[in-house]
BAMI-414009 format. One line per field, with one value per residue (C-alpha): residue number from 1; residue in three letters; x, y, z. Coordinates in steps of 0.25 Angstrom, whole numbers, m for minus. Each point is the difference from the previous one (the first is absolute). Layout:
resi (NUM; ...);
resn (Ala; ...);
c1 (X; ...);
c2 (Y; ...);
c3 (Z; ...);
This chain:
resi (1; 2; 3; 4; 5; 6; 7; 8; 9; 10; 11; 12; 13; 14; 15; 16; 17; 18; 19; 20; 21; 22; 23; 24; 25; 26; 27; 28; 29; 30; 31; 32; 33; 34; 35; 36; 37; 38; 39; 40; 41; 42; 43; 44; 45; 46; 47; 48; 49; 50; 51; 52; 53; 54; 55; 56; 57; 58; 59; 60; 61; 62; 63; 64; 65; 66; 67; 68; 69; 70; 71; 72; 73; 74; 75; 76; 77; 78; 79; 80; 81; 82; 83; 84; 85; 86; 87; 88; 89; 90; 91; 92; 93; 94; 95; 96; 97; 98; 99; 100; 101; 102; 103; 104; 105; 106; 107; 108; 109; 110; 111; 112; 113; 114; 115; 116; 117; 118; 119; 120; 121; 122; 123; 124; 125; 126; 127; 128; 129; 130; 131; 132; 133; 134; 135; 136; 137; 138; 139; 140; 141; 142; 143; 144; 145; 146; 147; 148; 149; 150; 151; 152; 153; 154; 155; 156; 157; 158; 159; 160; 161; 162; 163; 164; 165; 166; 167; 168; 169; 170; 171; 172; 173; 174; 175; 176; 177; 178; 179; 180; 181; 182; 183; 184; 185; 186; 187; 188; 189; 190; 191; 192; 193; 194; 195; 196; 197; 198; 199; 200; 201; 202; 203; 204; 205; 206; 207; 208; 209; 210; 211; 212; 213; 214; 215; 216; 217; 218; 219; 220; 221; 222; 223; 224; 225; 226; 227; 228; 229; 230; 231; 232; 233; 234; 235; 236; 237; 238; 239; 240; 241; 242; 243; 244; 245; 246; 247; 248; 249; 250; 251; 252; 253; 254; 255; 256; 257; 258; 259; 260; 261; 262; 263; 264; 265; 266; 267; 268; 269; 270);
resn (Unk; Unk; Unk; Unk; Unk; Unk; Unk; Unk; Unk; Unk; Unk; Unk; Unk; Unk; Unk; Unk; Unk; Unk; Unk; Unk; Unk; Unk; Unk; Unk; Unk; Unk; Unk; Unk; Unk; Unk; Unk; Unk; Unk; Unk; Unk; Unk; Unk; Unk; Unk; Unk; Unk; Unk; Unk; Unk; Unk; Unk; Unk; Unk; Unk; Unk; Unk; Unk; Unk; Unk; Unk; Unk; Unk; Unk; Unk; Unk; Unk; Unk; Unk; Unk; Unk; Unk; Unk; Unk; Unk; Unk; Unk; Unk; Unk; Unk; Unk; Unk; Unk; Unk; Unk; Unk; Unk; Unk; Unk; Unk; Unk; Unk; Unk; Unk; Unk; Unk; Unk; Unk; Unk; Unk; Unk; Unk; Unk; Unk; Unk; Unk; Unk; Unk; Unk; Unk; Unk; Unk; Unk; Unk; Unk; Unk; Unk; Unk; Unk; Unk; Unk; Unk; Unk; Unk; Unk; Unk; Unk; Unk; Unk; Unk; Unk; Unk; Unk; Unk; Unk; Unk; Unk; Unk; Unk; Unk; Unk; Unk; Unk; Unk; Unk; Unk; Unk; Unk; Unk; Unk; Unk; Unk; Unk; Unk; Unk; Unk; Unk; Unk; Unk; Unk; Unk; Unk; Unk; Unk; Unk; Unk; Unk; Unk; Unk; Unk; Unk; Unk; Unk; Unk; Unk; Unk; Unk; Unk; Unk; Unk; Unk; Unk; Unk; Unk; Unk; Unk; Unk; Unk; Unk; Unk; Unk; Unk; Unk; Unk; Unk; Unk; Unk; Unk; Unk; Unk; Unk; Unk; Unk; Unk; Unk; Unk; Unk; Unk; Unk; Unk; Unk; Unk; Unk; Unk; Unk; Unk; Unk; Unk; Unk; Unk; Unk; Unk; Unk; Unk; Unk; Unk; Unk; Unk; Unk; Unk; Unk; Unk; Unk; Unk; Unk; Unk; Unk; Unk; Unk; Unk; Unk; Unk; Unk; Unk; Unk; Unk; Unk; Unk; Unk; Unk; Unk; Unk; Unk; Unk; Unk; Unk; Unk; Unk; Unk; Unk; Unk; Unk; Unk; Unk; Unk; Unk; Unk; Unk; Unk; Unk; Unk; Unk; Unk; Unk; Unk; Unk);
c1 (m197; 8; 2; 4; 6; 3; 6; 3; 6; m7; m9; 10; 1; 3; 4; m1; 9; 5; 16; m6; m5; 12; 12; 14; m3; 2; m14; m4; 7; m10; m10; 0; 4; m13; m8; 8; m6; m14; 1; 5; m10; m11; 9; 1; m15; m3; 11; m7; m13; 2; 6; 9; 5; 1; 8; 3; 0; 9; m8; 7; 8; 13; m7; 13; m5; m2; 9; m1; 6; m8; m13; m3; 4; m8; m3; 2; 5; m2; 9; 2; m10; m4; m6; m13; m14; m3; 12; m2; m8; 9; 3; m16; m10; m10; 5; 3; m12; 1; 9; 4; 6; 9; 7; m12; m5; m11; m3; 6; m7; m3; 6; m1; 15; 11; 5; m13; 1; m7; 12; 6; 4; m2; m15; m11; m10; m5; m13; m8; m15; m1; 7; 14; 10; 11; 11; m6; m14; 7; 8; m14; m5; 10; m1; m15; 5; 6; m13; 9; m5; 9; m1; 10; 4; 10; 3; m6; m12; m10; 4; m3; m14; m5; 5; m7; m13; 3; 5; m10; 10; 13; 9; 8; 12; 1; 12; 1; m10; 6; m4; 7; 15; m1; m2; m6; 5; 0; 13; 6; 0; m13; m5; 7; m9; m12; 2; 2; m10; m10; 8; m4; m13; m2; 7; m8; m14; 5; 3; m12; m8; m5; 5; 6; m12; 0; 9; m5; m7; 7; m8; m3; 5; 11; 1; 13; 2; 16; 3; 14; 6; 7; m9; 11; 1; m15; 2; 11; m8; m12; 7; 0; m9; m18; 5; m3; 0; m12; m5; 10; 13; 5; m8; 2; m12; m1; m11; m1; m9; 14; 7; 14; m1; m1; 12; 6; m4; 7; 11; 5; m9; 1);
c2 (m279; m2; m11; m1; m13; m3; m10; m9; m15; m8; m2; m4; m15; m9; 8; m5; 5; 15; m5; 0; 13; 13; 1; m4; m13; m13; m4; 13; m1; m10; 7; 15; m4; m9; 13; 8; m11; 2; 15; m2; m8; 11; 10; m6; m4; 16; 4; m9; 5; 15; 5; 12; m1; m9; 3; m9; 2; m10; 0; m12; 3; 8; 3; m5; m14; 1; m2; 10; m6; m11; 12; 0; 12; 13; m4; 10; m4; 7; m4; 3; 6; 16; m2; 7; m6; m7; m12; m11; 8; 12; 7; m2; 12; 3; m1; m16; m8; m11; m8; m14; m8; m11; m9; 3; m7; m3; 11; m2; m10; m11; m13; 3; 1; m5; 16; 6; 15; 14; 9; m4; m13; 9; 0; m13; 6; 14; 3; 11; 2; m11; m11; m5; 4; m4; 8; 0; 4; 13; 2; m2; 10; 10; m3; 3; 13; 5; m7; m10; m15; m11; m10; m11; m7; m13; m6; m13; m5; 6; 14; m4; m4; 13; 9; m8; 2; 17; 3; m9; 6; m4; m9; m10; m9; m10; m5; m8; m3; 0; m10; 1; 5; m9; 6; m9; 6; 2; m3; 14; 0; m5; 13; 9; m6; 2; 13; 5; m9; 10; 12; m1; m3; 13; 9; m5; 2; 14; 3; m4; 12; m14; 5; 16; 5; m11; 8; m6; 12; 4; m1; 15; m4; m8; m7; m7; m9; m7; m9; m2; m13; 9; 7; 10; 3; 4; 8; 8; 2; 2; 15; 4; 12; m5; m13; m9; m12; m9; m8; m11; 3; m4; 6; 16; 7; 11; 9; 8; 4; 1; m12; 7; 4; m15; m3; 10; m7; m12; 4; 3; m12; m12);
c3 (m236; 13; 9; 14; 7; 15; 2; 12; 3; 11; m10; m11; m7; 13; 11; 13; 9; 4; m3; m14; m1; 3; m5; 3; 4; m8; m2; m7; m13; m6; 6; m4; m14; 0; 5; m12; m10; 6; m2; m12; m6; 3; m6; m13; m1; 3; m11; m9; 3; m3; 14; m5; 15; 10; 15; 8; 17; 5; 14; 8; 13; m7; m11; m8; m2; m17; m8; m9; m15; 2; m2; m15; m7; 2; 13; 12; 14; 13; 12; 12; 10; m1; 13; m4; 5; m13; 5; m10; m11; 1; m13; m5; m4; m8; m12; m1; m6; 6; 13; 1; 11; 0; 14; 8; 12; 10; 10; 17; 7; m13; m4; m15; 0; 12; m1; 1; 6; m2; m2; 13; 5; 14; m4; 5; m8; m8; m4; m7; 3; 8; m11; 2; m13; m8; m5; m15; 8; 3; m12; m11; 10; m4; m14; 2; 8; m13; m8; m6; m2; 6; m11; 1; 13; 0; 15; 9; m3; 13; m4; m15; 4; 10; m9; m12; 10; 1; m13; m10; m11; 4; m5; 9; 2; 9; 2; 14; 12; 14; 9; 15; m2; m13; m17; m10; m14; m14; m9; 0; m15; m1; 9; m9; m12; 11; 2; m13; m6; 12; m4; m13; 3; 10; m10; m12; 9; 4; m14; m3; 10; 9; 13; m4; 7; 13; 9; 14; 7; 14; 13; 4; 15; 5; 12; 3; 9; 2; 9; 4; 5; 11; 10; 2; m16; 2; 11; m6; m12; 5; 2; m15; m2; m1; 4; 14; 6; m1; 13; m4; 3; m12; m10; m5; m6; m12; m6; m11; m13; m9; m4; m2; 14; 2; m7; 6; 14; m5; m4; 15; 7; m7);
């Protein structure tokens, strides 16, 4: 069995400000090795549940935030950005059995998190068909795209819960709630033993053929919607090919019946 991971940090054991999040700065030490332990501890509950293979997308900003010794053994890393459409899932297909996620936050426009955004901090809002999404919204839908199941999520406590709500099967780790510019958090320690205590949990259901066959079927039409912050932003992306500007200045609007085309759109607007 094979397991892809993407992992990001805003959603990671008590961040709460952007300083704490990239690289090269002297807030990120703590943090990126806190993220490493997170991933980590979904590593070793797949390893221990019959994965043969686990990769891992590191999937924050540089994409050379994990630190990878810190991995357990027989785990594989991919860093760095290809730059192809599938971003933060980059590096899955149809032959992994199951994803996971790790570090993820609430979507643009939410106060589930102080660093709340939807792949852009440029963006006020994104939504597909109509419902506003969060980077792990888009990314479970590409696992669905390859008909993968997302199985396992770790981050604050409001995406916890809505995606409780669309995936009944999925497992989840809470690990902070945002109120205002404010985290309230778990003991680091104690969310690695959370979130391997749920990883083992998801991997012994998927074992078990529970969720195998739950791969969330995609909409047959996509309808995207992103608001920008900028009113010039949207204009200038309101050039990329099918796409135009809505009656609000700010918002740029997308149709289509394929969801790579989607993610295609993404990749050069938000």
């Amino acid at each position: 069995m094979k397991l892809f991971i993407s992992a990001d940090i805003e959603g990671t054991c008590g961040i709460c400000d952007w300083q704490e999040t990239n690289i090269g700065t002297p807030y990120t030490d703590f943090f990126i090795t806190q993220m490493t332990k997170e991933v980590a501890a979904v590593c070793r509950a797949a390893l221990n549940n019959g994965f043969s293979e686990v990769v891992v997308k590191d999937a924050h900003d540089s994409a050379r935030n994990l630190i990878p010794n810190l991995l357990p053994r027989g785990t594989k890393l991919i860093r760095g950005w290809s730059g192809d459409p599938l971003v933060m899932m980059s590096g899955i297909d149809s032959s992994f059995d199951a994803a996971a996620f790790t570090g993820c936050h609430s979507k643009a426009g939410s106060g589930g998190n102080p660093l709340s955004h939807t792949m852009s901090t440029k963006m006020f809002l994104v939504k597909i068909n109509g419902e506003p999404v969060s980077e792990f919204d888009i990314n479970s839908m590409t696992a669905s795209y390859f008909g993968v199941p997302s199985v396992m999520l770790t981050g604050d406590e409001e995406l916890c819960e809505k995606a409780k709500n669309d995936l009944p099967y999925i497992k989840t780790a809470a690990l902070s709630r945002g109120f205002g510019g404010a985290s309230f958090s778990l003991n680091p320690d104690d969310a690695v033993a959370l979130i391997e205590e749920k990883a083992n949990e998801a991997f012994s259901d998927f074992k078990a053929n529970k969720v195998r066959e739950s791969v969330k079927k995609l909409p047959q039409q996509f309808f995207a919607e992103l608001t920008y912050k900028d009113h010039v932003a949207a204009y200038r992306k309101s050039f990329y090919p099918g796409a135009k500007l809505s009656s609000d200045p700010k918002t740029v609007e997308f149709r289509t019946d394929d969801f790579y085309e989607l993610l295609r759109c993404f990749l050069f607007l938000l």
